[in-house]
N, C-alpha and C positions, 0 to 999 in steps of 0.2 A: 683187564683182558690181556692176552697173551699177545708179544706183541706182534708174532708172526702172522695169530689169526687176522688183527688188525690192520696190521698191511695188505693179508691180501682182500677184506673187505672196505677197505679205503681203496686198492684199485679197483675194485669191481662196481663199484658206488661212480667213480670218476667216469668211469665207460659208462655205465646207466645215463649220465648226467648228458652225453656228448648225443646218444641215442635217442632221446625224449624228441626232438623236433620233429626228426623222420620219421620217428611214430607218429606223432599226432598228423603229420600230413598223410601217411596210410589209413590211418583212423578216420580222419575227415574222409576219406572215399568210400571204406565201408571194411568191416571186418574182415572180409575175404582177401583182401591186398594185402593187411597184415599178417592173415596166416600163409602167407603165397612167399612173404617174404621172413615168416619166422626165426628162419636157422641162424639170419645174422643179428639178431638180438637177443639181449637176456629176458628180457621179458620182467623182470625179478619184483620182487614185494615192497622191495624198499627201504629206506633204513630205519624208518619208525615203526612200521610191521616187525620187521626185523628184531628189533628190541623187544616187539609184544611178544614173538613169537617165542624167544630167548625166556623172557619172562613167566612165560605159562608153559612151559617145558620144569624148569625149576619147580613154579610153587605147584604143580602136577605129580611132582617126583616123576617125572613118565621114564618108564621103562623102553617102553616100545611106540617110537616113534614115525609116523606113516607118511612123507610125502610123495604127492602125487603131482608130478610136473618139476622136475629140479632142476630144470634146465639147465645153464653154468654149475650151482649150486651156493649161488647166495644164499638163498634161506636154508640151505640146507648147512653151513660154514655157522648159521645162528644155532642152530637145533643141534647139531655136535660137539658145539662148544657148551651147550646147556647137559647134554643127557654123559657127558665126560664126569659130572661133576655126579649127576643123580646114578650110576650104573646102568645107563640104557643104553638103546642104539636107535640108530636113523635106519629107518629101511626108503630108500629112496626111489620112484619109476623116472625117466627118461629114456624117449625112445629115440632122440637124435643122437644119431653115433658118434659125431664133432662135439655136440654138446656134452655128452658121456665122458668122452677124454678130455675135455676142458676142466670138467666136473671134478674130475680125477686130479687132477692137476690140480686144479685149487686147492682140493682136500688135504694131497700130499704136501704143498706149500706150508701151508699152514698147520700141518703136523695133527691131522685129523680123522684121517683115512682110517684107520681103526676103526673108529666108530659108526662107522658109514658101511649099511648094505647097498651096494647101486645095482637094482635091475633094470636091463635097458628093453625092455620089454612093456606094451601094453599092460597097465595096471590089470585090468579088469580080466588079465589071463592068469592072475594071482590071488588076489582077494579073495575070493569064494574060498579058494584050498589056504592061504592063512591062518592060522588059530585065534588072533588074537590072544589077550583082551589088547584094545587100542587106548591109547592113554590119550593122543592127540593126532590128529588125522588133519593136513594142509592140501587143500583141490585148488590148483593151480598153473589151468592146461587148457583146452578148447572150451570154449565156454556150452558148446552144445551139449558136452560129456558131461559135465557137469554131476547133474543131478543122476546120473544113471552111476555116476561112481563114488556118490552119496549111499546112495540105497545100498551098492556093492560091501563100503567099509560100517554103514550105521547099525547093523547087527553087533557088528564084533565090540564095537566103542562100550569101554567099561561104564559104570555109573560114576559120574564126575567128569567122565572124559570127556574132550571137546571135539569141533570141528572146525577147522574156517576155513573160508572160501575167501579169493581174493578177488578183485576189480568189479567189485557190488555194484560201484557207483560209476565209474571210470572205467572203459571210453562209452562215448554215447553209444557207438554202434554195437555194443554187446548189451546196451543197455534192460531192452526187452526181454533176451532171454535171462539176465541174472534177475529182473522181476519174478520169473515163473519159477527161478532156483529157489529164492526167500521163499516165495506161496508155498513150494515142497516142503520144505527142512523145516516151517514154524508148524507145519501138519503132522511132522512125522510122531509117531511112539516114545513118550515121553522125552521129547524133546523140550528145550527152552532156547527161543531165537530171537537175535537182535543184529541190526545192521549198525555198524562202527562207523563214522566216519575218520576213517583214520587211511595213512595215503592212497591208495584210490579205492576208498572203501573195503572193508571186509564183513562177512556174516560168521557171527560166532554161536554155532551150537552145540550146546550141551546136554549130556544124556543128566536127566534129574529124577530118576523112576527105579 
C-alpha cells in the first residue's frame, strides 16, 4: 500500500483507538447519547472491515462504489484505494459538514481525492435518481435508516453485487433494531444473507438472482 494512504489510515485508526472508551460509556446509557454526541467521533468500521472491504472491492472489479455514512472517511480511504486499481469510483453521503472537510482532507492527504464523489447531502435525496448498477453498497449511519436505505439502493445492486451493513452485533443498544435489519435483507428479492462476526459485526448481502 501506498504509503501516504498508510499514514493517514494509521492516524485515523490511533484516534479510533483513543475514542472507544467514551463510546462505550455513551453506549451504556443508550443510543441517543451517542447520537447527541456523534460529530465528535468517527464512528468508523475499523481495520479488519477495512481490509474486508478493500478486499471485495477488488475481487468485485466494482466500478461504482456506494457509501452511505463516510463520515471521516476511513472506509471510504479503503474503497478508493481498491477501485484506483479496478477503474471505479466511490460515490460517498455525509451529511456532517466538519466531517465532509475532514473527509476531504484525508482524501487529499492521501492522494485519493480523484476517486472520491462526496455528496453531503441525505442519501436517500439521491438513490432513487442514480442509475446504478451498484457493485457494492456500505450502510453505515443511524441505525433506524437503515433498512429504508437498503430498500432505496437494493434495486440498483447488480447480480453478484453486495451489501454490508455495519455494527450488526455491536453496541447493545442498537442491538434490536439491526435484528429487524437482518429479518429485512435475508427476505428481500433474491437476496443471500449472513451476519459476519467480524469487528463489531457486519451483514453481507448479496444479489444471487
Amino acid at each position: 500500500m501506498d504509503a501516504r494512504i498508510a499514514a493517514v489510515l494509521n492516524r485515523l485508526e490511533e484516534r479510533s483507538k483513543h475514542e472507544q472508551q467514551e463510546l462505550a460509556e455513551l453506549n451504556s446509557k443508550g443510543a441517543r447519547f451517542v447520537r447527541e454526541a456523534a460529530g465528535r467521533f468517527m464512528l468508523d468500521v475499523g481495520p479488519d472491515v477495512g481490509r474486508l472491504l478493500n478486499s471485495l472491492t477488488r475481487s468485485l472489479g466494482a466500478r461504482q462504489v456506494v457509501e452511505i455514512g463516510g463520515s471521516t472517511g476511513y472506509s471510504t480511504l479503503w474503497f478508493a484505494e481498491a477501485v484506483r486499481s479496478t477503474g471505479g469510483r466511490v460515490i460517498t453521503f455525509e451529511i456532517d459538514t466538519e466531517k465532509v472537510k475532514q473527509m476531504r482532507q484525508n482524501l487529499t492527504e492521501a492522494g485519493l481525492l480523484e476517486h472520491v464523489e462526496i455528496i453531503a447531502e441525505d442519501a436517500s435525496l439521491h438513490l432513487l435518481k442514480m442509475t446504478g448498477p451498484f457493485d457494492l453498497v456500505l450502510i453505515d449511519h443511524w441505525k433506524d435508516i437503515y433498512v429504508r436505505d437498503f430498500d432505496l439502493a437494493w434495486p440498483k445492486v447488480r447480480r453478484g453485487g453486495i451489501v454490508v451493513a455495519d455494527n450488526i452485533l455491536i453496541p447493545e443498544a442498537t442491538r434490536e433494531q439491526m435484528k429487524a435489519y437482518q429479518a429485512h435483507v435475508q427476505k428481500a428479492p433474491g437476496a443471500r444473507s449472513f451476519t459476519l462476526p467480524l469487528g463489531q459485526g457486519i451483514e453481507i448481502t448479496q444479489r444471487i438472482d
